[in-house]
LOSEVEX-452354 format. One record per residue (C-alpha): residue number from 1; chain; x, y, z. Coordinates in nm, 3 decimals, always signed. Layout:
// LOSEVEX-452354
<NUM; "A"; <X; Y; Z>>
...
***
This chain:
// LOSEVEX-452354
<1; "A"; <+0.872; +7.374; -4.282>>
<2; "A"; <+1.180; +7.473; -4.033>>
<3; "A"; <+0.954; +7.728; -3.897>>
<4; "A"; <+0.732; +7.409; -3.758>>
<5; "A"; <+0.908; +7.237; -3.414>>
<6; "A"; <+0.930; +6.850; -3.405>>
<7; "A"; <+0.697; +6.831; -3.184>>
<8; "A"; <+0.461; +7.036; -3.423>>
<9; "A"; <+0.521; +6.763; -3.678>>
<10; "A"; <+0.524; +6.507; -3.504>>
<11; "A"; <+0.147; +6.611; -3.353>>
<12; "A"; <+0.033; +6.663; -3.767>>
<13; "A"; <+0.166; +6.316; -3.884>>
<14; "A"; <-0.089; +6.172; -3.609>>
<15; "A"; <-0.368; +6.342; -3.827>>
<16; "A"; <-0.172; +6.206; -4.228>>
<17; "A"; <-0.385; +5.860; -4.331>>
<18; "A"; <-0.242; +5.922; -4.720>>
<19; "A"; <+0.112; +5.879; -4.875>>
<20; "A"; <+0.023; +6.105; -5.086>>
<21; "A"; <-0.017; +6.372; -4.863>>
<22; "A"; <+0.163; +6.650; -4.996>>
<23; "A"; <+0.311; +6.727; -4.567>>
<24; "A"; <+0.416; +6.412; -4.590>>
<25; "A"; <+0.650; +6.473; -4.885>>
<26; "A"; <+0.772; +6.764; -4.718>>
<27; "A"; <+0.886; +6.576; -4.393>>
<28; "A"; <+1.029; +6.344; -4.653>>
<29; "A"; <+1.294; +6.598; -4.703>>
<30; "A"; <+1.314; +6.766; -4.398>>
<31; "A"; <+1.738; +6.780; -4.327>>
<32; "A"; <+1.621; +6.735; -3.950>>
<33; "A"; <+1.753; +6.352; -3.841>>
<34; "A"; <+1.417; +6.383; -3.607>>
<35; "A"; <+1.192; +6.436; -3.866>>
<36; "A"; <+1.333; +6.169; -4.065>>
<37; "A"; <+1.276; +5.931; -3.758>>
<38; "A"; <+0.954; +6.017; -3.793>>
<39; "A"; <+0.855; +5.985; -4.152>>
<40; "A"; <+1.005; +5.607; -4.081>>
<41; "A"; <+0.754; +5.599; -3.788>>
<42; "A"; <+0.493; +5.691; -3.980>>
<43; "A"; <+0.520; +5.466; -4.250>>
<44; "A"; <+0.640; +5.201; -4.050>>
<45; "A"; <+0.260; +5.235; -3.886>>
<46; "A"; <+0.131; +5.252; -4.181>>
<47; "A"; <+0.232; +4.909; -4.350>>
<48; "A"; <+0.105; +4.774; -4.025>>
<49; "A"; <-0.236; +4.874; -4.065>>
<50; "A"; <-0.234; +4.794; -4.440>>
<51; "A"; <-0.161; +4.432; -4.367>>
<52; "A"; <-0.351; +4.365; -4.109>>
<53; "A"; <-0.621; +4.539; -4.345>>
<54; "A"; <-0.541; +4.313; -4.592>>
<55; "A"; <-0.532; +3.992; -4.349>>
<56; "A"; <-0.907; +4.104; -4.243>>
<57; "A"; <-1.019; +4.112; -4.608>>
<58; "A"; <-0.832; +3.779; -4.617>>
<59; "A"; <-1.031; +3.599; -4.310>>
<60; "A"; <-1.367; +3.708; -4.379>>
<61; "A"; <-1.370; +3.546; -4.711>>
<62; "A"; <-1.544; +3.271; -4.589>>
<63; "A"; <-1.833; +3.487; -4.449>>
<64; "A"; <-1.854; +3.656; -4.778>>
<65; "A"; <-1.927; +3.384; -4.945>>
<66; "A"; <-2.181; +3.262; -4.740>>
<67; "A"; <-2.386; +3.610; -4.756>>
<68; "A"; <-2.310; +3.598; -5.158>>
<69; "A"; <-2.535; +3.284; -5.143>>
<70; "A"; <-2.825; +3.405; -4.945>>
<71; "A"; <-2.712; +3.347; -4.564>>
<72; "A"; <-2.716; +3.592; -4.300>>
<73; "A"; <-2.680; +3.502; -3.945>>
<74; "A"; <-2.335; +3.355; -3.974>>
<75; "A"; <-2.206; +3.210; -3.673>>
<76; "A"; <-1.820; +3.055; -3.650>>
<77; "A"; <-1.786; +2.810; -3.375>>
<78; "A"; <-1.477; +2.612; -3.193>>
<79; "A"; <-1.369; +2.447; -2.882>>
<80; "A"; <-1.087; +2.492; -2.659>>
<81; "A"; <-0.929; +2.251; -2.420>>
<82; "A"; <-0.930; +1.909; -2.576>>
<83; "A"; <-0.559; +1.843; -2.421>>
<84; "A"; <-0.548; +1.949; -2.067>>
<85; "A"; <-0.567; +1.630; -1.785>>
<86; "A"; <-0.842; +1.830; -1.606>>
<87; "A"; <-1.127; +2.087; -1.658>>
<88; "A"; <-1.389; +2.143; -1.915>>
<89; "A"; <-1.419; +2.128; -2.292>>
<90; "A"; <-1.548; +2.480; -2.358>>
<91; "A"; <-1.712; +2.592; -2.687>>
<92; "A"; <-1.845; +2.943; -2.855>>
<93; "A"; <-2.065; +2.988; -3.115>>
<94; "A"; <-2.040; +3.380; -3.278>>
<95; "A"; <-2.213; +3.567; -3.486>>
<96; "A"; <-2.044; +3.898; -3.596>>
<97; "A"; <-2.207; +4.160; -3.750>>
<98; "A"; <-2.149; +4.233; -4.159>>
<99; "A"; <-2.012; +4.559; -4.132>>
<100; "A"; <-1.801; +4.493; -3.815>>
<101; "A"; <-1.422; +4.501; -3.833>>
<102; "A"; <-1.184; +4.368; -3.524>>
<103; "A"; <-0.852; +4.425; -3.745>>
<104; "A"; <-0.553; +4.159; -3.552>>
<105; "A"; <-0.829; +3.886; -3.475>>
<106; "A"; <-0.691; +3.582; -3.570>>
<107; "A"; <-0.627; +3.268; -3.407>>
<108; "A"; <-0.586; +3.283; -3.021>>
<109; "A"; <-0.286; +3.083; -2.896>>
<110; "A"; <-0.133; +3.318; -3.140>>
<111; "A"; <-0.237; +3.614; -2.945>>
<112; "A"; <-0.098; +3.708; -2.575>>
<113; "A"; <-0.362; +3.705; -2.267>>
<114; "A"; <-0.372; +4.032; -2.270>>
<115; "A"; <-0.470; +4.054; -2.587>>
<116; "A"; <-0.743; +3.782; -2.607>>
<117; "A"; <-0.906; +3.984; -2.305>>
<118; "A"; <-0.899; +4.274; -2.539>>
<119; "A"; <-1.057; +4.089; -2.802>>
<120; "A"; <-1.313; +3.969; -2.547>>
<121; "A"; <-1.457; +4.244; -2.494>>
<122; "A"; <-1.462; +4.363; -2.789>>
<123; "A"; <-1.668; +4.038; -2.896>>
<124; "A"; <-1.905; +4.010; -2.655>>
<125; "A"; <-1.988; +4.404; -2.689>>
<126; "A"; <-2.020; +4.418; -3.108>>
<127; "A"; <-2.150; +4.047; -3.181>>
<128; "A"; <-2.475; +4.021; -3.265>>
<129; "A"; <-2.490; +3.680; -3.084>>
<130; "A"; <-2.281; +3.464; -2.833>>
<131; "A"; <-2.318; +3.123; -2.706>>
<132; "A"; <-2.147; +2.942; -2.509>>
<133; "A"; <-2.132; +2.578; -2.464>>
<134; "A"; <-1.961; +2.344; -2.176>>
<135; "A"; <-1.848; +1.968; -2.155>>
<136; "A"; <-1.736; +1.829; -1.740>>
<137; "A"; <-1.495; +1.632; -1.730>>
<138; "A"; <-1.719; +1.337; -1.618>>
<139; "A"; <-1.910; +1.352; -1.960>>
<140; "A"; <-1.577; +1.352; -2.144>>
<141; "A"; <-1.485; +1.027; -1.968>>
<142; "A"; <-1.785; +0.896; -2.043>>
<143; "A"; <-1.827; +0.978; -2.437>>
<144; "A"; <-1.456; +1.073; -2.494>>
<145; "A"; <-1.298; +1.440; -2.589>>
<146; "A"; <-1.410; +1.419; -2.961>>
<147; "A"; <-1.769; +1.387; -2.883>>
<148; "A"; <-1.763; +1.622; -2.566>>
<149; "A"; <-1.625; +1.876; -2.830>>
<150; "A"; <-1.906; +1.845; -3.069>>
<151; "A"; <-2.161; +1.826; -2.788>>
<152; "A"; <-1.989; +2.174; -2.689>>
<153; "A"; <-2.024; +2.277; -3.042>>
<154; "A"; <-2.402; +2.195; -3.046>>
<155; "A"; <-2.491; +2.349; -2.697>>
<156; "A"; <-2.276; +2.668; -2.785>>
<157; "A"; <-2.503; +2.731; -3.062>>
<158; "A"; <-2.834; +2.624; -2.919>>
<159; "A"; <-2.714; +2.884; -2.681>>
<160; "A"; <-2.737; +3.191; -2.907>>
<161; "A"; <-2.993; +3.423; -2.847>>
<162; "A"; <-3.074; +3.427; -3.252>>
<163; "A"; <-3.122; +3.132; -3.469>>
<164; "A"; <-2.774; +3.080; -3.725>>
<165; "A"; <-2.860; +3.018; -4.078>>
<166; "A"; <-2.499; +2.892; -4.168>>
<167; "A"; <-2.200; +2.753; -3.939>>
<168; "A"; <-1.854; +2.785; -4.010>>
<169; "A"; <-1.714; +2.510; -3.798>>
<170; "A"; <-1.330; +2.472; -3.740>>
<171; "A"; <-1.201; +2.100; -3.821>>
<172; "A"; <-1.518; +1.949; -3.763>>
<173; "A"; <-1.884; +1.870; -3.906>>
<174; "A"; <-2.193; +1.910; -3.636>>
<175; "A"; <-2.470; +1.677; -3.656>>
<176; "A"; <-2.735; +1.942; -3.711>>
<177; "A"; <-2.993; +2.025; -4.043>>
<178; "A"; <-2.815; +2.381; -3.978>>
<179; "A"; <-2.593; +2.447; -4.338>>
<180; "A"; <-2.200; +2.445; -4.222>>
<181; "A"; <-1.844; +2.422; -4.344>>
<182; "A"; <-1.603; +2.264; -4.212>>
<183; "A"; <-1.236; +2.464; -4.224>>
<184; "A"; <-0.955; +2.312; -4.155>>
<185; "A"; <-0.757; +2.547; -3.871>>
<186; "A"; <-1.027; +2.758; -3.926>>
<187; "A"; <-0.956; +2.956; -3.639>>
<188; "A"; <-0.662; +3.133; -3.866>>
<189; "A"; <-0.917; +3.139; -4.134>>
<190; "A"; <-1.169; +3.308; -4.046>>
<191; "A"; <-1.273; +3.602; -3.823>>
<192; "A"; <-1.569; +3.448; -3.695>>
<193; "A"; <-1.392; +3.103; -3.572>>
<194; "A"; <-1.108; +3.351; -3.486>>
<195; "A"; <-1.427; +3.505; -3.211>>
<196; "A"; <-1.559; +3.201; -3.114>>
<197; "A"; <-1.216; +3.037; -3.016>>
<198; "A"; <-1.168; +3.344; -2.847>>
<199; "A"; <-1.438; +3.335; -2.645>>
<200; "A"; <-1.346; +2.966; -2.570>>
<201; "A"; <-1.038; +3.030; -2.442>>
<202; "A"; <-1.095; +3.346; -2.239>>
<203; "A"; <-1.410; +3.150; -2.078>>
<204; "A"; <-1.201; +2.813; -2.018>>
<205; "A"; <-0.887; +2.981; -1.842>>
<206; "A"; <-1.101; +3.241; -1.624>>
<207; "A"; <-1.271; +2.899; -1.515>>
<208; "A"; <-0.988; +2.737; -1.474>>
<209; "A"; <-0.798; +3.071; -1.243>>
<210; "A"; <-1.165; +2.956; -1.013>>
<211; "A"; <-1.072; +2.595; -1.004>>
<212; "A"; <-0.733; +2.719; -0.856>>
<213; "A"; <-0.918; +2.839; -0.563>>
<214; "A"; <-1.014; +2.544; -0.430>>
<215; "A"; <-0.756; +2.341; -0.532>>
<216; "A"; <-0.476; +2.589; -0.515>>
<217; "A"; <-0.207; +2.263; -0.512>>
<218; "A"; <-0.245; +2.208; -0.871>>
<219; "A"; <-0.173; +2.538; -1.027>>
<220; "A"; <-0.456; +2.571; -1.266>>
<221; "A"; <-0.412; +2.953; -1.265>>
<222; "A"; <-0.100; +2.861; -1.408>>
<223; "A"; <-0.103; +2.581; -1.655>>
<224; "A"; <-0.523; +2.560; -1.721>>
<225; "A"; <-0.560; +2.176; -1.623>>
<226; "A"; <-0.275; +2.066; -1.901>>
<227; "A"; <+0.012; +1.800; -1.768>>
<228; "A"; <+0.249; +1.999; -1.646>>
<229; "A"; <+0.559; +1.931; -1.467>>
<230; "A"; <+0.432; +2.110; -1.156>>
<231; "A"; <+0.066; +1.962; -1.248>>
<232; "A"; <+0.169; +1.581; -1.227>>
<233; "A"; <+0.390; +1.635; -0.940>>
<234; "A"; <+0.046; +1.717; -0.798>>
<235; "A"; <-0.145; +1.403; -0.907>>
<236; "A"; <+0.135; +1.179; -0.771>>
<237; "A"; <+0.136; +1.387; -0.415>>
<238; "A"; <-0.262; +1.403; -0.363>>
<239; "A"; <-0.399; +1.164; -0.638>>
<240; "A"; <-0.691; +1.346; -0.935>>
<241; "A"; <-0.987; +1.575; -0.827>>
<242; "A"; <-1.356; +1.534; -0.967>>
<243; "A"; <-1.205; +1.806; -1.212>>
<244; "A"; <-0.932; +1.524; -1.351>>
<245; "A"; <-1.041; +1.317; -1.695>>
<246; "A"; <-1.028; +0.971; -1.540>>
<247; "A"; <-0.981; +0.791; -1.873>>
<248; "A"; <-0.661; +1.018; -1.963>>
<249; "A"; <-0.342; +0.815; -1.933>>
<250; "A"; <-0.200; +1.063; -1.730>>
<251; "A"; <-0.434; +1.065; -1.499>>
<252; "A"; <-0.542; +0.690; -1.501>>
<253; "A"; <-0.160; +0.634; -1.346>>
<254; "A"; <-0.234; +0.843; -1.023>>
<255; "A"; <-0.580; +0.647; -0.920>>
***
């Protein structure tokens, strides 16, 4: 084992997936203070993967169910941006494959920016289906933000380029024949609300970073259309845009 550099070791951890590998055990009692630092690396790794292993198994319980009683074409579907003062209401219907397995998805204002981007892509390029549905702010002030999020809902999944058979639907029941549950915080639940919040959000804010373009005073790169101190400074120095939800307290104080 001494004949073997750190570096050498180091390099043949990288290729140990088993505790019981038997050059694993002798790392374990290496003298070297190096190769102790990384046996604790290794494992360390390791209980990562196993929990987020077991927190996959966890969040597609829901979908497992649903296939155990006959359904197929699963989609998950939520909404983002119920609270901001201005923008849309943006929804995503997904439908992941069975064997598919995006280990860390879980619900996305738990994950950084950086990260939902990741997850993104990852999404759009292994889902079998995504759709994507959209609610102006004129419509919400019209019908109010609990309806514009179910009409969201809806178009998001008439939007899907193959017909669901079941919907898992976070905090909320849909008014179509289509079979559904309804999961509370579902987007921390399951991996297919987890994909269709992220694909929400990611949509929403890259719409909202446009918006900032032409109205570069309100900082909607920044704060996506939610009241901010920098946002209602805004409203009380140049009054809402056609972007602002009229019927918002907020906002109706700034007309």
């Amino acid at each position: 084992m001494n004949t073997l550099t750190v570096k050498d070791i180091k390099d043949r951890l990288q290729q140990v997936r088993d505790e019981q590998d038997p050059f694993l055990a002798q790392c374990e009692n290496d003298p070297r203070k190096s190769v102790q630092t990384l046996v604790e690396q290794w494992l360390k790794k390791q209980a990562k993967e196993k929990a987020l292993k077991e927190q996959w198994v966890n969040m597609t319980s829901y979908e497992r169910l649903a296939r155990n009683k006959g359904f197929r074409l699963i989609a998950g579907v939520d909404e983002v941006g119920r609270g901001p003062l201005a923008g849309p209401v943006v929804a995503s219907a997904v439908i992941l494959p069975e064997e598919c397995e995006m280990l860390g998805l879980t619900d996305s204002k738990k994950l950084s920016e950086k990260k939902r981007e990741e997850y993104y892509e990852l999404i759009m390029k292994e889902a079998l289906a995504v759709g994507i549905g959209i609610v102006e702010a004129s419509v919400i002030d019209e019908i109010n933000i609990y309806e514009a999020s179910k009409m969201a809902m809806v178009k998001a999944i008439h939007d899907l380029s193959d017909t669901p058979d079941y919907l898992l639907v976070d905090a909320m029941t849909l008014p179509l024949d289509t079979a559904q549950s309804s999961i509370i915080k579902g987007d921390a639940k399951s991996v297919s609300i987890a994909a269709g919040a992220c694909i929400a959000k990611v949509t929403r804010d890259r719409m909202m970073s446009a918006y900032a373009e032409t109205y570069p005073m309100y900082g909607f790169e920044k704060n996506k259309g939610y009241g901010t101190k920098e946002h209602l400074e805004a409203l009380a120095a140049y009054g809402p845009t056609e972007l602002h939800r009229k019927t918002f307290a907020p906002v109706q104080s700034f007309r």
